[in-house]
RODO-2510 file (C-alpha; in nm, 4 decimals, decimal comma):
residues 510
     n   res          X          Y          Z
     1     x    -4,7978    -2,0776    -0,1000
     2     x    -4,9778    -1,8109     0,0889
     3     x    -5,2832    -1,7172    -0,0717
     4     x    -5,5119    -1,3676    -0,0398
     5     x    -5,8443    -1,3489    -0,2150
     6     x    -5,8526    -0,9599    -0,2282
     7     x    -6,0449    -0,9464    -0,5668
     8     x    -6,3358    -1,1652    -0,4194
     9     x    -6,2865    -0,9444    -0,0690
    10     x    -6,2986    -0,6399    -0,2567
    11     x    -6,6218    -0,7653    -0,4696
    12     x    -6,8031    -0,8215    -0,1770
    13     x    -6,7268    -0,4884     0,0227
    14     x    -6,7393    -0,2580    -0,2754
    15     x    -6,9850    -0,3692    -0,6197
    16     x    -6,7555    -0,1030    -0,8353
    17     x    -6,4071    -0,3343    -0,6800
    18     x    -6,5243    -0,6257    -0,8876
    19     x    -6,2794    -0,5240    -1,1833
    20     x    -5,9713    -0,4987    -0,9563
    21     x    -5,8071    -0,8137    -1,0660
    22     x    -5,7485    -0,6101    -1,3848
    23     x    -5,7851    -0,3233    -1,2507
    24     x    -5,5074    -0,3067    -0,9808
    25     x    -5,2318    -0,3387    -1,3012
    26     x    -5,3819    -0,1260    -1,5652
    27     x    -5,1951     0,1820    -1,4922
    28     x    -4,9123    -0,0576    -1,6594
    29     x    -4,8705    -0,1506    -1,9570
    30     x    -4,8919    -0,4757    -1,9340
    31     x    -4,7969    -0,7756    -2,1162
    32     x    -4,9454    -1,1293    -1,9791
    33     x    -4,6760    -1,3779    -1,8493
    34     x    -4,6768    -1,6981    -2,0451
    35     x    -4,7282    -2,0286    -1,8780
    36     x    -4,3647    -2,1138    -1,9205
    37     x    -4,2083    -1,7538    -1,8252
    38     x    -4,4246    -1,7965    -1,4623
    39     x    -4,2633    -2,1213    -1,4328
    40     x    -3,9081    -1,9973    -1,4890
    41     x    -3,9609    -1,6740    -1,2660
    42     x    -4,0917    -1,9450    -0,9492
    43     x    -3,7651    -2,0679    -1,0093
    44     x    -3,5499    -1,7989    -1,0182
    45     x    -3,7197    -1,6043    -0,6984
    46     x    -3,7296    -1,9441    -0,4707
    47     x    -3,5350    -1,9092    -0,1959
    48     x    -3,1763    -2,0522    -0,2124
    49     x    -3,0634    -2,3470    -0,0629
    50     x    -2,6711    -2,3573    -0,0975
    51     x    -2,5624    -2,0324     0,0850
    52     x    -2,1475    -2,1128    -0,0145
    53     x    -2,1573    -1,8699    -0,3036
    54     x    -2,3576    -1,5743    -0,3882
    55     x    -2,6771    -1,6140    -0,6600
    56     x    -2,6700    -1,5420    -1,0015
    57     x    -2,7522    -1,1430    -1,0658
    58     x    -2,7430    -1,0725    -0,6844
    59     x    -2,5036    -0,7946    -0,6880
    60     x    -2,7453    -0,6239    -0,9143
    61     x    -3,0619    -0,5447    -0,6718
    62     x    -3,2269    -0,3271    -0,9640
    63     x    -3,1798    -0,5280    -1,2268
    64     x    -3,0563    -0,4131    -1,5714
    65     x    -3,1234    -0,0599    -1,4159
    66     x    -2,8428    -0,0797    -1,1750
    67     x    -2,5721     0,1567    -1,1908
    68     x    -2,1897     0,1133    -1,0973
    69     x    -2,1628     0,1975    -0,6718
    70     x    -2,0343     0,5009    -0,5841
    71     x    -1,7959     0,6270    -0,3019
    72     x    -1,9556     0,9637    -0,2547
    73     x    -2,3130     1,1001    -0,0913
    74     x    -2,4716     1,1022    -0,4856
    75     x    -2,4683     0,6612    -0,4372
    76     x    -2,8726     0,7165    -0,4199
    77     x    -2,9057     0,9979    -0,6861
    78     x    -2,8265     0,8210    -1,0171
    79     x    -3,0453     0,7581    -1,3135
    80     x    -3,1350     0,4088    -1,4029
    81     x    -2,9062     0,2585    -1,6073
    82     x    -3,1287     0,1936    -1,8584
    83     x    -3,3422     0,4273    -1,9025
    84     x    -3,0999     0,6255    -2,2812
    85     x    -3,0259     0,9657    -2,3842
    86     x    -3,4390     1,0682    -2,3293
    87     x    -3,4864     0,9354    -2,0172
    88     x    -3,1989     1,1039    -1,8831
    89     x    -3,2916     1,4307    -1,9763
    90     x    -3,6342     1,4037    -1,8557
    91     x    -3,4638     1,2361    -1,5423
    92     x    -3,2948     1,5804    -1,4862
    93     x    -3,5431     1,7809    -1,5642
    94     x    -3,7071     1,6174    -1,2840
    95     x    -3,4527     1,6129    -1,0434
    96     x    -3,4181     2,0258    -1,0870
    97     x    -3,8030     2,0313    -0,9416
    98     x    -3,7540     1,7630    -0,6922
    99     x    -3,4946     2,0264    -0,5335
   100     x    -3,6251     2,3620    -0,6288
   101     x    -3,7307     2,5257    -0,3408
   102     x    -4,0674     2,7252    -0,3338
   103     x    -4,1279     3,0384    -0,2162
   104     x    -4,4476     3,2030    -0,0677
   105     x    -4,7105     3,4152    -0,3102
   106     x    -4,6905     3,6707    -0,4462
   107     x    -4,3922     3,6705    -0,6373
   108     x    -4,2149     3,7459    -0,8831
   109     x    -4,0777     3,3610    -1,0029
   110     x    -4,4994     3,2827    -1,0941
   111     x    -4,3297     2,8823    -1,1414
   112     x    -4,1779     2,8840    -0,7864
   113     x    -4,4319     3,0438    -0,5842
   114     x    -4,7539     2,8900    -0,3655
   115     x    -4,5354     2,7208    -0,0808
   116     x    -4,7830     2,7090     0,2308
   117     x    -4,8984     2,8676     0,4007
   118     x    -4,7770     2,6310     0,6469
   119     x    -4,5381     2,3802     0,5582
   120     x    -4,3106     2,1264     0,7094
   121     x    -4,0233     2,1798     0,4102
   122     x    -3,9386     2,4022     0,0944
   123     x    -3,8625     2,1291    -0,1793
   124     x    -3,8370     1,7258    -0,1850
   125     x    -3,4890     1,7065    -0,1665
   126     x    -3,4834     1,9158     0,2151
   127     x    -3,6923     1,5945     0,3141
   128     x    -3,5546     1,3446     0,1088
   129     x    -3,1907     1,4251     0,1909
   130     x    -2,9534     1,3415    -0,1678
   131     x    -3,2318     1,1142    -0,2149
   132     x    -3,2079     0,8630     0,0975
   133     x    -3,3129     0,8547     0,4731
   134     x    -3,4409     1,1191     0,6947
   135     x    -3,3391     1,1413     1,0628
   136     x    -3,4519     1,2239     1,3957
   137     x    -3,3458     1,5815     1,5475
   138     x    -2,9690     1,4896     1,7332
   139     x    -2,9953     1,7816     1,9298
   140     x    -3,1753     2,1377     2,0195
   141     x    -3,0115     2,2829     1,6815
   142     x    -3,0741     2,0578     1,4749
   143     x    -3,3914     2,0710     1,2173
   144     x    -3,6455     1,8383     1,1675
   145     x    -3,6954     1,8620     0,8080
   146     x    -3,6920     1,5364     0,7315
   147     x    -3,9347     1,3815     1,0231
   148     x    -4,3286     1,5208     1,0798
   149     x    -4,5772     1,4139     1,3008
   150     x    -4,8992     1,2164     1,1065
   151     x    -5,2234     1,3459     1,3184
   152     x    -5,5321     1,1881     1,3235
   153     x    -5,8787     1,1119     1,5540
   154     x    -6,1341     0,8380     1,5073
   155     x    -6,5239     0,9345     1,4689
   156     x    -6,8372     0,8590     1,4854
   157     x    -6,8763     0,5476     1,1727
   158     x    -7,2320     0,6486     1,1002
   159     x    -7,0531     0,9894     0,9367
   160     x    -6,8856     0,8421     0,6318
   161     x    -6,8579     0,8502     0,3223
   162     x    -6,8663     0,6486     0,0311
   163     x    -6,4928     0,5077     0,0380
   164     x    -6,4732     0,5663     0,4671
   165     x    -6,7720     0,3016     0,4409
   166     x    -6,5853     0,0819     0,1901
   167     x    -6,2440     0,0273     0,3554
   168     x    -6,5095     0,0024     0,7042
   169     x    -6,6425    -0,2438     0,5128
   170     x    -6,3036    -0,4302     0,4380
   171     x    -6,2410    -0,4278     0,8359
   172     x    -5,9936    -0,0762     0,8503
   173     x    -6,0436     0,1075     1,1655
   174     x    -6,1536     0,4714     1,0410
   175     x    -5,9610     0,7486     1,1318
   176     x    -5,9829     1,1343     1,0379
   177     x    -5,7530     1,4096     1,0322
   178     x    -5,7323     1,6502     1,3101
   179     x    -6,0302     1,8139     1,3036
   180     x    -5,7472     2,2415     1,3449
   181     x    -5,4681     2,0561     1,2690
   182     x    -5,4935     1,8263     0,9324
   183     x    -5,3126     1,5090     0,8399
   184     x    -4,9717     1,6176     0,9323
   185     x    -4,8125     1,8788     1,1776
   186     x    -4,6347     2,1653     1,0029
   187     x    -4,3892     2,2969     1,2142
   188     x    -4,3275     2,6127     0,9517
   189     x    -4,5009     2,8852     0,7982
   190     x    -4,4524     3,1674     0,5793
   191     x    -4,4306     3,5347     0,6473
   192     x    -4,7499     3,6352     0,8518
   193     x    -4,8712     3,3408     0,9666
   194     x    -4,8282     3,1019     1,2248
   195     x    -4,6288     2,7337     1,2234
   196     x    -4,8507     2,4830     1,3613
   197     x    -4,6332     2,3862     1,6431
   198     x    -4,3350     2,2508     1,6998
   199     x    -4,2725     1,7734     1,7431
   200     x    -4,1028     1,7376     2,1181
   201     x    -3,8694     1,3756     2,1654
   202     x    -3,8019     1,2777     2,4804
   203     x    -3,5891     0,8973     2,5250
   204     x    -3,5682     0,6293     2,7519
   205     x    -3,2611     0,3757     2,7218
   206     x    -3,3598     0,0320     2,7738
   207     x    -3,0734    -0,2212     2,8393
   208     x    -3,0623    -0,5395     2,6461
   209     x    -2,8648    -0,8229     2,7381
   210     x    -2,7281    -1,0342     2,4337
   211     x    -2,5497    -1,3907     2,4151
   212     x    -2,1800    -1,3821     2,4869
   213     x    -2,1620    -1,1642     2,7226
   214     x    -2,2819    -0,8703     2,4642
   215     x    -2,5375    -0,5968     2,5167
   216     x    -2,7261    -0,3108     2,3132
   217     x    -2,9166    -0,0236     2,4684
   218     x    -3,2433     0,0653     2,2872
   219     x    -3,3916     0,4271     2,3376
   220     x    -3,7617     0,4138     2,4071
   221     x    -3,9563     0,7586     2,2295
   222     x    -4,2011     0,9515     2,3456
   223     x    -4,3643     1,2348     2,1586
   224     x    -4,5246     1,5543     2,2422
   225     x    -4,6105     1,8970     2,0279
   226     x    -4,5636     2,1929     2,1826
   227     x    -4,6326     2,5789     2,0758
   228     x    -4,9665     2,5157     1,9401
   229     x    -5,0494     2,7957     1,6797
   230     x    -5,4271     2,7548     1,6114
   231     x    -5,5756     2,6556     1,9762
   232     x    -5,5969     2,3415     2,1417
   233     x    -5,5392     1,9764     1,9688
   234     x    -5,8485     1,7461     2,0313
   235     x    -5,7949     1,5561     2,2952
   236     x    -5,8419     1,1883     2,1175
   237     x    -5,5336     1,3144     1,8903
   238     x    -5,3178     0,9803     1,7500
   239     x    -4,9446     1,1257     1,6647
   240     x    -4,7522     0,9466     1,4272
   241     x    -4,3661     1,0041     1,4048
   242     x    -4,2369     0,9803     1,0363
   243     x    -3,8764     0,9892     0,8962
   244     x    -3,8412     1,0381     0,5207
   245     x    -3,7762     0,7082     0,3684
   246     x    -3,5338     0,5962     0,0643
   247     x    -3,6244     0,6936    -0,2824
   248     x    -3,4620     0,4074    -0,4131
   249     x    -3,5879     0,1545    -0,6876
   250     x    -3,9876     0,3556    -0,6359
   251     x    -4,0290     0,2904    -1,0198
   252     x    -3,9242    -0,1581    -1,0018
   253     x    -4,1603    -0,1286    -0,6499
   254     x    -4,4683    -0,0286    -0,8736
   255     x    -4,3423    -0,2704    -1,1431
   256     x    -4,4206    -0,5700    -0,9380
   257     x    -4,7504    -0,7562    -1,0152
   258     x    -5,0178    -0,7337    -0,7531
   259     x    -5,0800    -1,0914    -0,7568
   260     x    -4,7110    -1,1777    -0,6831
   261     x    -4,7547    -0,9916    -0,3952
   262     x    -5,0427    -1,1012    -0,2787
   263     x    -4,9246    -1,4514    -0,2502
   264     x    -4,7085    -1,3809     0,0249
   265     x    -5,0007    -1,2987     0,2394
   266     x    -5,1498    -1,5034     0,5173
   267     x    -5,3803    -1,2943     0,7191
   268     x    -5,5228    -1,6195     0,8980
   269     x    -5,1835    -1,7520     0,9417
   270     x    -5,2763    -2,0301     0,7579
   271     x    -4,9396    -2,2184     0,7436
   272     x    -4,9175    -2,2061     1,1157
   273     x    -4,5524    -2,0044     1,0796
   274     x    -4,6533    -1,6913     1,2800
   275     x    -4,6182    -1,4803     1,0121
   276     x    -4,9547    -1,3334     0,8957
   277     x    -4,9138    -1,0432     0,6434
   278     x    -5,1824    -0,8464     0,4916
   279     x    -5,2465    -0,6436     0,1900
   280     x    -5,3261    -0,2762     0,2385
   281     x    -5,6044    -0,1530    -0,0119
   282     x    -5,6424     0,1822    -0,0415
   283     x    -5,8399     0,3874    -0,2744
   284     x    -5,6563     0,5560    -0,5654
   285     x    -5,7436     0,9354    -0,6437
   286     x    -5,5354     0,8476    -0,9567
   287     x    -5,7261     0,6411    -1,1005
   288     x    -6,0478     0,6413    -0,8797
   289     x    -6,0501     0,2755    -0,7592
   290     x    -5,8920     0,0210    -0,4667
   291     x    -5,5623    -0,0589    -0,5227
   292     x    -5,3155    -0,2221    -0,3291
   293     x    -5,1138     0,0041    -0,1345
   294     x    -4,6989    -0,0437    -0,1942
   295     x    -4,5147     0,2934    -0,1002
   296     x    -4,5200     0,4774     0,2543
   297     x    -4,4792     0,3355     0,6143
   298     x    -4,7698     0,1592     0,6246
   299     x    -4,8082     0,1764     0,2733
   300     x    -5,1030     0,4198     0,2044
   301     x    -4,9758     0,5086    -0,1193
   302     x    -5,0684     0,2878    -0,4513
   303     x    -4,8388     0,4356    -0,7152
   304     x    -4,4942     0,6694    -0,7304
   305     x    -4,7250     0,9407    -0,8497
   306     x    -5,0067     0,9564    -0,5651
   307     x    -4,7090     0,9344    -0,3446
   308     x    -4,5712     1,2371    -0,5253
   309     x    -4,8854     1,4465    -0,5471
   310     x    -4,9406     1,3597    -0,1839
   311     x    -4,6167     1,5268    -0,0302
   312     x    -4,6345     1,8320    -0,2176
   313     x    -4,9666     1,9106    -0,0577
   314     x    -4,9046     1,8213     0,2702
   315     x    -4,5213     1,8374     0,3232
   316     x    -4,4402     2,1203     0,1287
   317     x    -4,8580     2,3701     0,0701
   318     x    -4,8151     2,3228    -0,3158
   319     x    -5,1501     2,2195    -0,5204
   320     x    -5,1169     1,9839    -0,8065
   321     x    -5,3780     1,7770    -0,9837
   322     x    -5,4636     1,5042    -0,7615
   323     x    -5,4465     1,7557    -0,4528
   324     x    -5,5857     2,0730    -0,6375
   325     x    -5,6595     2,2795    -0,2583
   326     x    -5,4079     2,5685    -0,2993
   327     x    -5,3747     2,5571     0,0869
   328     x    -5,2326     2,2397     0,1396
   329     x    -5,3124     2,0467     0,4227
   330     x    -5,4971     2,3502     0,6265
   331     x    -5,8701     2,3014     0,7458
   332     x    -6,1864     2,4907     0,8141
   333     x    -6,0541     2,6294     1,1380
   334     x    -5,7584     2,7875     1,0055
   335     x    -5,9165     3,1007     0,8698
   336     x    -5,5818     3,2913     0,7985
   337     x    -5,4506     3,0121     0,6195
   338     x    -5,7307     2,9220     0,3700
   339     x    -5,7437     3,3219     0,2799
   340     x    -5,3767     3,3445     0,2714
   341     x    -5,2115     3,4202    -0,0925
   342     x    -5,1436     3,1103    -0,3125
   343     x    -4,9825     3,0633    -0,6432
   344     x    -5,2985     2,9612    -0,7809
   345     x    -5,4050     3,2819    -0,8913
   346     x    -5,2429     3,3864    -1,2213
   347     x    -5,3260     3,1201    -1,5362
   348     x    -5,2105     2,8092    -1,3632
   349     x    -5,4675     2,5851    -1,2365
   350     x    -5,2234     2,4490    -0,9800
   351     x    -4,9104     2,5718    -0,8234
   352     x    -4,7462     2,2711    -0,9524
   353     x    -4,9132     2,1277    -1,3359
   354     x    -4,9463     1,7959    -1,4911
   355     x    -4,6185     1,8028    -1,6965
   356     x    -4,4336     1,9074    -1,3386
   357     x    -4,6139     1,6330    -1,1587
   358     x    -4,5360     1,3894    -1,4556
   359     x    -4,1664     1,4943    -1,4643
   360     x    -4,0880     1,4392    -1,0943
   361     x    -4,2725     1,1128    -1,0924
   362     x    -4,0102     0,9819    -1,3803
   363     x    -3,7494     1,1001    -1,1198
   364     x    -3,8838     0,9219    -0,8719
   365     x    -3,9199     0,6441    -1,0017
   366     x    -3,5698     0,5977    -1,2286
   367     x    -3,3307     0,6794    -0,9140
   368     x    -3,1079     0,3426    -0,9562
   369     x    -2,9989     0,1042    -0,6892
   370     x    -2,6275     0,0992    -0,6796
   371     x    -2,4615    -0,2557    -0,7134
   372     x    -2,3729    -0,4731    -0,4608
   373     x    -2,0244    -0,5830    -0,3394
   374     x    -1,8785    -0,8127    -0,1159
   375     x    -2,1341    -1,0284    -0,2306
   376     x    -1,8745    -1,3303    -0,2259
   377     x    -1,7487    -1,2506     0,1287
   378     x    -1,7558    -1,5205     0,3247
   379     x    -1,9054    -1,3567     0,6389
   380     x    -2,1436    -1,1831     0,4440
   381     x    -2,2723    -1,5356     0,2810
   382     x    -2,2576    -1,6295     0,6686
   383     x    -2,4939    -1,3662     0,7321
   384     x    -2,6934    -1,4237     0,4584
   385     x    -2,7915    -1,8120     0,5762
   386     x    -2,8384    -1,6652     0,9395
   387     x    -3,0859    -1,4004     0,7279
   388     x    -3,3005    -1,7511     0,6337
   389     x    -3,2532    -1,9715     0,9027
   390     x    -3,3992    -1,6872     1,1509
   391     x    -3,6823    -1,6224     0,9023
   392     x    -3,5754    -1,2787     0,8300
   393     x    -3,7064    -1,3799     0,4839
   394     x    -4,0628    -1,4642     0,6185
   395     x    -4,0957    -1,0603     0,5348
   396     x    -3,7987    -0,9514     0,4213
   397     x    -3,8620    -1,1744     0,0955
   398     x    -3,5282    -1,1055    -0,1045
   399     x    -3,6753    -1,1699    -0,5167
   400     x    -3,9060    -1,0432    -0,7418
   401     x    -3,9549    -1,0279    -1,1143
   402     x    -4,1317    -0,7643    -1,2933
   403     x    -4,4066    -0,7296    -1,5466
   404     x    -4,2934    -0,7179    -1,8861
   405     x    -4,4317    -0,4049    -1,9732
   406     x    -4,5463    -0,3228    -2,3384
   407     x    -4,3420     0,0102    -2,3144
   408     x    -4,0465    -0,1236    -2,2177
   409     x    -3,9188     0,0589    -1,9605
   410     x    -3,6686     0,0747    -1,7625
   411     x    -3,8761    -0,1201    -1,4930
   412     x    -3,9654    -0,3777    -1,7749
   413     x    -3,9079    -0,7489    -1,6289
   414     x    -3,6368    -0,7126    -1,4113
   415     x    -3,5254    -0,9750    -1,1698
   416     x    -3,4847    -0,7563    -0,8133
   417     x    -3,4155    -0,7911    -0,4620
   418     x    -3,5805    -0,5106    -0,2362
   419     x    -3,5855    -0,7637     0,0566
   420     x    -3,9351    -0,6706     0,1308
   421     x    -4,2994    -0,8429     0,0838
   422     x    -4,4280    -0,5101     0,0733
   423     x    -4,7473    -0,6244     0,3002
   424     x    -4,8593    -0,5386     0,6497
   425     x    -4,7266    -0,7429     0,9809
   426     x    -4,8218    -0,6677     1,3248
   427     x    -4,4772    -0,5596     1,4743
   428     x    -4,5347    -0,5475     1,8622
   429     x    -4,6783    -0,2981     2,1177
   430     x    -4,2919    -0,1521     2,1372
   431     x    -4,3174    -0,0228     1,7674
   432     x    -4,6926     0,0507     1,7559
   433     x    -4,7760     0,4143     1,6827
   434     x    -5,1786     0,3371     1,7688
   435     x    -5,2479     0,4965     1,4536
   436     x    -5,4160     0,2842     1,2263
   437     x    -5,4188     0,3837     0,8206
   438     x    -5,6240     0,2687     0,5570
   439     x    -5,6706    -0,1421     0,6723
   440     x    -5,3191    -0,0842     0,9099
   441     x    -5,3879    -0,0797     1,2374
   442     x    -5,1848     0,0386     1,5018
   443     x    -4,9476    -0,1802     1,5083
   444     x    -4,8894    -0,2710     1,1846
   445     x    -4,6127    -0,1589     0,9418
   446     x    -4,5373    -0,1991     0,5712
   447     x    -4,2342    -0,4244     0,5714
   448     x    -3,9424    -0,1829     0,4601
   449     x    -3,7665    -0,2639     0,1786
   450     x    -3,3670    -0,3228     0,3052
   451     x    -3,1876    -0,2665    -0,0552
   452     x    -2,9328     0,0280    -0,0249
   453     x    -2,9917    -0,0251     0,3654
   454     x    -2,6018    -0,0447     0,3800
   455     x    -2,5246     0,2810     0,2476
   456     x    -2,6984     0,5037     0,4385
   457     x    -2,4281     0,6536     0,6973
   458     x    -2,2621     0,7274     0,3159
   459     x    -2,5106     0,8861     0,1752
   460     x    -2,6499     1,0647     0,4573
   461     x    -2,4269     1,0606     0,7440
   462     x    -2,5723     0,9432     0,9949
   463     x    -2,7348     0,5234     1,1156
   464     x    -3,0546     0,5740     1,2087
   465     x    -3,3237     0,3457     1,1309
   466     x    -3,7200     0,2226     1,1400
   467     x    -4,0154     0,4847     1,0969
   468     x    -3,9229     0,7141     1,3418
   469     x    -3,5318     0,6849     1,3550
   470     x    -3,5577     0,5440     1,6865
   471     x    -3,2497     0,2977     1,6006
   472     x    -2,9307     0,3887     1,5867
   473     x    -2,8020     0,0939     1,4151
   474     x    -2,9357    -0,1914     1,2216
   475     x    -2,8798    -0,4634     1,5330
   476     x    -3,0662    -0,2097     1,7558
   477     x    -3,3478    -0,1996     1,4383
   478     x    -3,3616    -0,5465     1,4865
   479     x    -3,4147    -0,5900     1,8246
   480     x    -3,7185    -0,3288     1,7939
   481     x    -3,8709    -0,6233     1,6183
   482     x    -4,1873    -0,7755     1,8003
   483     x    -4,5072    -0,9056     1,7210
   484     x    -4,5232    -1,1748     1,4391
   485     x    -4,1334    -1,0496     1,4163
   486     x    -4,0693    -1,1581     1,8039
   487     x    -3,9239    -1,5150     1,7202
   488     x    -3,6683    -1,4205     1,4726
   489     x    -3,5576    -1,1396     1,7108
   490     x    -3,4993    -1,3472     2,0467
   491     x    -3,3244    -1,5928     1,7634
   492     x    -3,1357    -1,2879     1,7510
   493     x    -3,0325    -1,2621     2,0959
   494     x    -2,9402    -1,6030     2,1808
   495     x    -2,7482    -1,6607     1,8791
   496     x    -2,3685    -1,7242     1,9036
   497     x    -2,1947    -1,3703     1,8583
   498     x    -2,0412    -1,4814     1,5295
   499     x    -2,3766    -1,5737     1,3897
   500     x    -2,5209    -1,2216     1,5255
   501     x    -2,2433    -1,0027     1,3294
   502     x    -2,2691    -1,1878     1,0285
   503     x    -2,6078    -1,1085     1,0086
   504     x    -2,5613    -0,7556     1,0502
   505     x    -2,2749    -0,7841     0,7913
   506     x    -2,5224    -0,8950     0,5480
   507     x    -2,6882    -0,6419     0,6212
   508     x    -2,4598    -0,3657     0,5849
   509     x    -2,3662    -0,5428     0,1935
   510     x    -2,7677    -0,4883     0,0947
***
C-alpha cells in the first residue's frame, strides 16, 4: 500500500494546514466509514485476478448515477440518473447558463452582459463542446475555442506571499503569470479593444516502428503566439497548450475521499515499481485552506466549483464570487482593458452571482457517465488483462468508492471506475510543457481519467487526445507515454499485434 503523509507535510510547511486531515473533506457532508464497510470497499476496488468475464457493476462506471448509452452527440450531456424530479430541474437550469453566451457591457440583457474584455470564448459549452473534449485547430479555418495557451514566468522567491511561500515551502517551483499577458492567452476581444494574440502550431511527424511489422507516426508540437496586442511577451515566458477536457462524472471525482487517494501515492518510489505519484495541494479560495488538487491537467483545481469560478474569469472575462475582478484575467499593463465597461455596474456585485455559480456547479457535477457495453467481449476482456499486465493500472487505477454523504446525493457511495489515481506522475521530456503548477513541475501531469474515453469521435467528432490534442488516436496517446510511464509503453511496442489491439479495444469500450 502506497502511503503519503500530506497532513504531517502540510503541518510542518504551513501551522494553519494542521486541520487538513478534516479539513480536506469538510466541504462534504460526510459520514465516517465503519470498520467493516472499509473492509468490504478494499475488497470490492482490488484489482481483479480472473480477466474471463467482466466484474460485477463494471458496465456502470458512475455508479447508480449512470444513465442508459446513447447513439447520438448528447451521450455526455445527461443528468445523473439519480439525482429526481429537483435535481433535474436545477440540472437544467444549469445547463441553460453553462451555454448562454455573454455579451459585452453595456447592454440591454443586464444578466448576459460583462463578457471580457478579452476573452478566449462566449459561454462553457463553446469550450466544452456538448459537454466532452476540446481539439486542436485542423486547419487555417478552423477556431480554437476549445484550446488556450496557459502563460506564466518564474520570479524572484524572496517576493512572495503568504501561500507562494507555503506551497515553496512544500517543494512547488513558483511561477507567476505573465507579468502584460495574465494566466492565459485570450485570443478574442470585444468591440474596441484588442485580442491578445493569436496560439501558432507547427508539427513534426516522428515515425515509430511497432512489433509485427506495424508502425504509428506521432506529430511532435511546437508552439508560438503571434499578433501580440499589448507589446512584447517577457522573454522567460512558459506556454502551456490546453484542450478542454471531459465534463464527465466532475461531481463522483470530488466524492472520492482524500485519503483513498492518497494511498496510491509513492513520491519516493518506495515499492521499487517505478511508479512514483504525488499529490498536488493547492490552496482553496473556496474555502481558504490546502486541499488536494483533483480537477484540471495538472490538477490545480480542488473542487467542481473553484474549477467553475475559475473559467469564467479567465476563459470567458465574467466576475463571480471567488474571482470578483470584473476584468477577468487582464493586468496592470492593460490600461484599456481594466477601464473598459463591465457588467458590474448596475446592482449586481458580480457579472455572474452566487445562485448562478451554485447552479452551474450542480451541472457540472451531475453530467452522467453513460453505461458500458461490450463489456463481455472477448477481445475487450483480452484488452483488459493486457491493461494490468502492462501496468496501465499503476495510474490508470480502474475503482473507487465514494463517501457516504449525509445528504445523499447523487454522488453518495458509489462504486466507480474513472481509471485514474488522480495524482501527479512525471510523464517524460516528450510530453513536458516546462510549466510547473502548484507542486507539478514541468513534467508532470494529473493522470486523466479514461471513462467515456471511447466515445469521444461520437460525441465530438473528431480522436484527438492528451493535454494538447497532440494524438490522434488512443495507440498514438499511448506511445506519448514516457517517464515513470516509459515501461508500460515499450511493453506496448513489442507486444504481439493481437495483444496491442486488444488493448486499444479496451480502450475504446471505457
Amino acid at each position: 500500500m502506497r502511503t503519503l503523509m500530506l497532513p504531517l507535510l502540510l503541518a510542518a510547511a504551513f501551522p494553519v494546514a494542521a486541520e487538513m486531515p478534516v479539513l480536506d473533506d469538510l466541504h462534504l457532508p460526510v459520514v465516517p466509514r465503519a470498520a467493516d464497510e472499509v473492509a468490504r470497499i478494499a475488497r470490492v476496488t482490488a484489482a481483479p485476478t480472473d480477466f474471463a468475464a467482466p466484474e460485477r457493476f463494471e458496465a456502470k462506471p458512475g455508479g447508480a448515477a449512470t444513465v442508459r448509452r446513447r447513439s447520438s452527440a448528447d451521450a455526455f450531456s445527461q443528468p445523473s440518473a439519480n439525482i429526481g424530479f429537483d435535481g433535474e430541474l436545477d440540472f437544467k437550469i444549469g445547463n441553460g447558463l453553462f451555454k448562454k453566451l455573454w455579451v459585452s457591457s453595456p447592454s440591454s440583457t443586464l444578466a448576459s452582459d460583462g463578457l471580457g474584455p478579452v476573452f478566449n470564448a462566449r459561454s462553457c459549452q463553446r469550450c466544452h463542446l456538448k459537454d466532452g473534449r476540446g481539439h486542436p485547430p485542423e486547419g487555417p479555418d478552423d477556431n480554437r475555442v476549445s484550446m488556450f495557451l496557459r502563460l506564466s514566468v518564474p520570479f524572484d522567491q524572496t517576493d512572495m506571499d503568504a501561500v507562494e511561500a507555503y506551497l515553496a515551502r512544500l517543494g512547488g517551483a513558483l511561477a507567476r503569470p505573465e507579468p502584460t499577458y495574465g494566466g492565459q492567452l485570450q485570443d478574442v476581444a470585444v468591440l474596441g479593444h484588442a485580442a491578445e494574440g493569436q496560439m501558432q502550431i507547427a508539427y513534426e511527424e516522428v515515425p515509430v516502428a511497432l512489433s509485427g511489422g506495424e508502425s504509428a507516426s506521432l506529430r511532435r508540437p511546437a508552439y508560438s503566439v503571434s499578433d501580440l496586442g499589448y507589446g512584447p511577451m517577457a522573454e522567460d515566458v512558459m506556454l502551456s497548450p490546453r484542450v478542454a477536457p471531459t465534463m464527465l462524472g466532475l461531481g463522483l471525482i470530488e466524492a472520492i475521499p482524500t485519503a483513498d487517494i492518497l494511498a496510491h501515492a509513492d513520491p519516493e518510489d518506495a515499492d521499487g515499481d517505478g511508479i512514483s505519484g504525488r499529490a498536488q495541494v493547492v490552496w482553496s479560495l473556496e474555502h481558504d485552506a490546502p486541499m488536494l488538487g483533483r480537477f484540471g491537467w495538472k490538477a490545480g483545481n480542488p473542487t467542481v466549483k473553484e474549477q467553475s469560478a475559475g473559467a469564467f474569469a479567465g476563459d470567458i472575462g465574467i466576475s463571480n464570487p471567488l474571482f470578483p475582478g470584473p476584468a477577468g484575467d487582464c493586468t496592470e499593463a492593460q490600461a484599456s482593458c481594466l477601464a473598459g465597461p463591465h457588467g458590474d455596474g448596475d446592482d449586481r456585485s458580480t457579472e455572474i452571482d452566487a445562485e448562478g455559480m451554485d447552479l452551474v456547479t450542480f451541472y457540472s457535477r451531475n453530467l452522467a457517465l453513460p453505461e458500458r457495453v461490450l463489456v463481455d467481449d472477448p477481445q475487450v476482456l483480452r484488452g483488459k488483462r493486457v491493461f494490468h499486465e502492462t501496468g496501465c493500472a499503476s495510474c490508470h487505477v480502474p475503482k473507487f468508492v465514494t463517501h457516504r454523504l449525509a445528504d445523499e446525493s447523487a454522488q453518495s457511495f458509489q462504486l466507480i471506475w474513472p481509471h485514474s489515481d488522480f495524482l501527479l506522475h512525471d510523464m517524460g521530456e516528450g510530453l513536458a510543457d516546462n510549466r510547473p503548477e502548484g507542486l507539478a513541475t514541468g513534467r508532470e501531469w494529473r493522470t486523466a481519467p479514461l471513462w467515456g474515453i471511447g466515445l469521444t469521435e461520437q460525441v465530438n467528432g473528431h480522436t484527438y487526445f492528451l493535454h494538447d490534442g497532440r494524438a490522434r488516436s488512443l495507440l498514438e496517446a499511448v506511445l506519448w507515454h514516457g517517464g515513470e510511464a516509459q515501461p508500460a509503453r515499450d511493453r506496448v511496442v513489442e507486444m504481439p499485434p493481437e495483444d496491442r489491439a486488444a488493448l486499444i479495444r479496451y480502450l475504446e469500450s471505457l
